[in-house]
Each structure stands twice: as C-alpha cells, then as structure tokens.
C-alpha positions as CSV (number, residue, x, y, z in Angstrom):
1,X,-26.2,-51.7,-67.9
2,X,-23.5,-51.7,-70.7
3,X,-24.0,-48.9,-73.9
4,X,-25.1,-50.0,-77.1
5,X,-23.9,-48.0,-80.0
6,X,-25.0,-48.6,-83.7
7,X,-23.0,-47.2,-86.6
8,X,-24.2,-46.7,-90.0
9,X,-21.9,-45.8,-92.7
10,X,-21.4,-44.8,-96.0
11,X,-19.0,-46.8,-98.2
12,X,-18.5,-44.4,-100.4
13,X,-15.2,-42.4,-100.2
14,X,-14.0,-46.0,-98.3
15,X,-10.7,-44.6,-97.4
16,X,-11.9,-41.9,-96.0
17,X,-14.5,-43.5,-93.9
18,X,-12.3,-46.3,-92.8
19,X,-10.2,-43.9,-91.0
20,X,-13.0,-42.7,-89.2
21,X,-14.4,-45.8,-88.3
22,X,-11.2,-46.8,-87.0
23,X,-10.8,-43.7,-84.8
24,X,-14.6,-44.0,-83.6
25,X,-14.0,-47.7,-82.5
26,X,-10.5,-47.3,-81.1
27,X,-12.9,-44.0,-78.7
28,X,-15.7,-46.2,-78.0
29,X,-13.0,-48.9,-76.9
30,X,-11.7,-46.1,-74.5
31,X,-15.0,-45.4,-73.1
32,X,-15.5,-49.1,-72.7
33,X,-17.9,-49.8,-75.2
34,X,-17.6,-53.9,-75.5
35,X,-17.1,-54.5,-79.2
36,X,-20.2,-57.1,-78.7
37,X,-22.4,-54.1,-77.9
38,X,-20.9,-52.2,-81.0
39,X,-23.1,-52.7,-84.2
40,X,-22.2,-51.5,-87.9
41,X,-24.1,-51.3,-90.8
42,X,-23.2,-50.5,-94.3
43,X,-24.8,-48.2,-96.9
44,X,-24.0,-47.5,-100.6
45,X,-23.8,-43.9,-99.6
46,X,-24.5,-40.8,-97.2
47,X,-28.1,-40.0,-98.9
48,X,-28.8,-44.0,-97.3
49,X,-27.5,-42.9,-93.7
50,X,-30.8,-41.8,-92.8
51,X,-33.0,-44.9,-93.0
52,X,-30.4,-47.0,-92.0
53,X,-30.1,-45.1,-88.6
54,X,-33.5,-44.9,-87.9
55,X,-34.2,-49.0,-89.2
56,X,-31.2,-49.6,-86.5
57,X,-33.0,-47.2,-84.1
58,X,-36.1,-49.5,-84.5
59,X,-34.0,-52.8,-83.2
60,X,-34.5,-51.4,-79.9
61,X,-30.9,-52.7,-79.4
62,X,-28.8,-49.2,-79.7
63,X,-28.2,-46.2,-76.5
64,X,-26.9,-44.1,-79.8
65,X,-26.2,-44.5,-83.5
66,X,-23.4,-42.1,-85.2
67,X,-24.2,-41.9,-89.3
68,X,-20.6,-41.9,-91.0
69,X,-20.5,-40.4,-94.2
70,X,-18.2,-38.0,-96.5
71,X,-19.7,-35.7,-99.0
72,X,-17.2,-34.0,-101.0
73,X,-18.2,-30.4,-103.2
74,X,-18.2,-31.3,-106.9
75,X,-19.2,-28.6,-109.9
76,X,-23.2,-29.4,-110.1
77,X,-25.4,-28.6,-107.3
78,X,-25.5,-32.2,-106.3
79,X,-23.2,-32.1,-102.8
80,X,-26.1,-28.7,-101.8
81,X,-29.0,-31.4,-101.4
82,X,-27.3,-34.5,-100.5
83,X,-25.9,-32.4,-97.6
84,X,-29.2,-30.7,-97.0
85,X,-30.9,-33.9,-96.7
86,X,-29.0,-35.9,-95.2
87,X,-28.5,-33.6,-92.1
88,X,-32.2,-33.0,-91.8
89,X,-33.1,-36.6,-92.1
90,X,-30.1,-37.3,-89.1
91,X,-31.7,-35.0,-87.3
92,X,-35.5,-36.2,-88.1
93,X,-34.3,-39.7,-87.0
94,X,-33.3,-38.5,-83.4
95,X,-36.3,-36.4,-83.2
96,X,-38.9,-38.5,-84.0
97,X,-37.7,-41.8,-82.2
98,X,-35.9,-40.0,-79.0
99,X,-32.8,-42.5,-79.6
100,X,-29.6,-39.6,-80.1
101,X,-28.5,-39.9,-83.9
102,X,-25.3,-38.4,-84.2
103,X,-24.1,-36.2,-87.7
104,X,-20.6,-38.0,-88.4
105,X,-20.6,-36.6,-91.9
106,X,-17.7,-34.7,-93.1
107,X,-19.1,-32.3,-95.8
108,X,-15.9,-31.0,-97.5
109,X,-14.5,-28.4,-100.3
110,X,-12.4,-30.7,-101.7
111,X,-10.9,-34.6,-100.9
112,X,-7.3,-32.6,-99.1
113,X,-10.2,-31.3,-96.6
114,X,-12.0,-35.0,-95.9
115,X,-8.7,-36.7,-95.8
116,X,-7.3,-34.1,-93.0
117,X,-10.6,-34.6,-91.2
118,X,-10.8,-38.5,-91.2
119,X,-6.6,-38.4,-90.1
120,X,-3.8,-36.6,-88.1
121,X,-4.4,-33.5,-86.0
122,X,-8.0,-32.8,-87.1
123,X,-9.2,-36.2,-87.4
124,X,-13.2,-35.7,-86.0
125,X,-13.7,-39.8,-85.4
126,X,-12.2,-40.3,-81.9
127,X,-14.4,-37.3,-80.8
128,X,-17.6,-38.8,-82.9
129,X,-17.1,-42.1,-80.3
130,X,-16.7,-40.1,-77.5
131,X,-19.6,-37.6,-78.4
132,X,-21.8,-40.9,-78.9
133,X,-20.9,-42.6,-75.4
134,X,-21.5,-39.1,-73.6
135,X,-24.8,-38.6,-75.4
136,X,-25.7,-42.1,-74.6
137,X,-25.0,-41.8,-71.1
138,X,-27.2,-38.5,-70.7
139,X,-30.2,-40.4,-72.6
140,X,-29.8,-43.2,-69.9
C-alpha cells in the first residue's frame, strides 16, 4: 500500500519555507512518494501548525504529516512561547492520535541561521522527507 504524507506549513517567512518544501518534496519523490499521495496545507503561521496537523491527521488519509514552520528570535519574549507551544502541540498531535507528526520547524537566532538551514550544506528539508517516509514505514 503506497505512503500518504500530509504537510502543513507556515507561510510566514515564505522564502524560507519554500526552500524547504522544495527539498522535502524533491526526498519524498526519492523515496517514491507519488505526488498524488502528497497533501499540503497552508497556515498563516507556525503557532497554526498544530491544529492543522492534527485536522489533516483526522482525514484518515495521511501515514505521516511534517509541520513546516520558521520561527526566528526577535527582542520581546514572543519567539520563547511560540517555540514552546508549538513543539508541544506537534508533539501532543502525534500522541494523542498515534499518526507520527513530524517537528519541521527551524527555530533560529537570526534570518542568516533559517536561510542556511532551509539551503546549501545544512539544508534540514531533504532529511524532514526522508525522516517522514521512514517514520511512516515503521507506523505501517
């Protein structure tokens, strides 16, 4: 039986996020993911990620969803709970429904960290895809 992966993501930080998606496609391509059995959802932003996994979890139609975000540290406390709660409320998601929820959230210093995470050497989005297929493939 062919995976199902969902993907929620954040369009904020859109560069940033495009990049990832790109690389997490172009992995889940590699692991033979049909793009049919790929399905995206959009979100205003990382503190959204949450819901919209676990609403996507409910379809019964996803193996896996990754949650795409990028938080980046500002000068007010703000990035400290957005990160805080949108980690635990990934996790929550998975626990709760059994369905693996992958963290795909950079949480970065500063924009020259998310842009060196999202592309070139230390791009994390190929190993998000791959991380989602493997997990998938366990669950099954």
């Amino acid at each position: 039986m062919p995976l199902k992966i969902g993907i929620v993501m954040s369009v904020w930080h859109e560069k940033i996020i495009q990049a990832l998606l790109s690389d997490v496609l172009c992995a889940l391509s590699d692991c033979g993911v049909k793009k049919k059995n790929i399905f995206i959802k959009m979100v205003p932003g990382s503190f959204e990620l949450p819901l919209a996994a676990k609403k996507m979890v409910q379809t019964k139609k996803v193996d896996a969803v990754l949650a795409i975000g990028c938080l980046i540290r500002g000068e007010t406390d703000h990035y400290t709970y957005i990160a805080s709660a949108v980690s635990r409320g990934i996790m929550q998601v998975g626990l709760e429904t059994g369905v693996p929820v992958l963290f795909g959230v950079l949480t970065c210093t500063t924009m020259k960290q998310a842009k060196e995470r999202s592309s070139g050497k230390k791009a994390l989005g190929y190993h998000w895809g791959v991380a989602a297929v493997e997990i998938a493939n366990k669950k099954k």
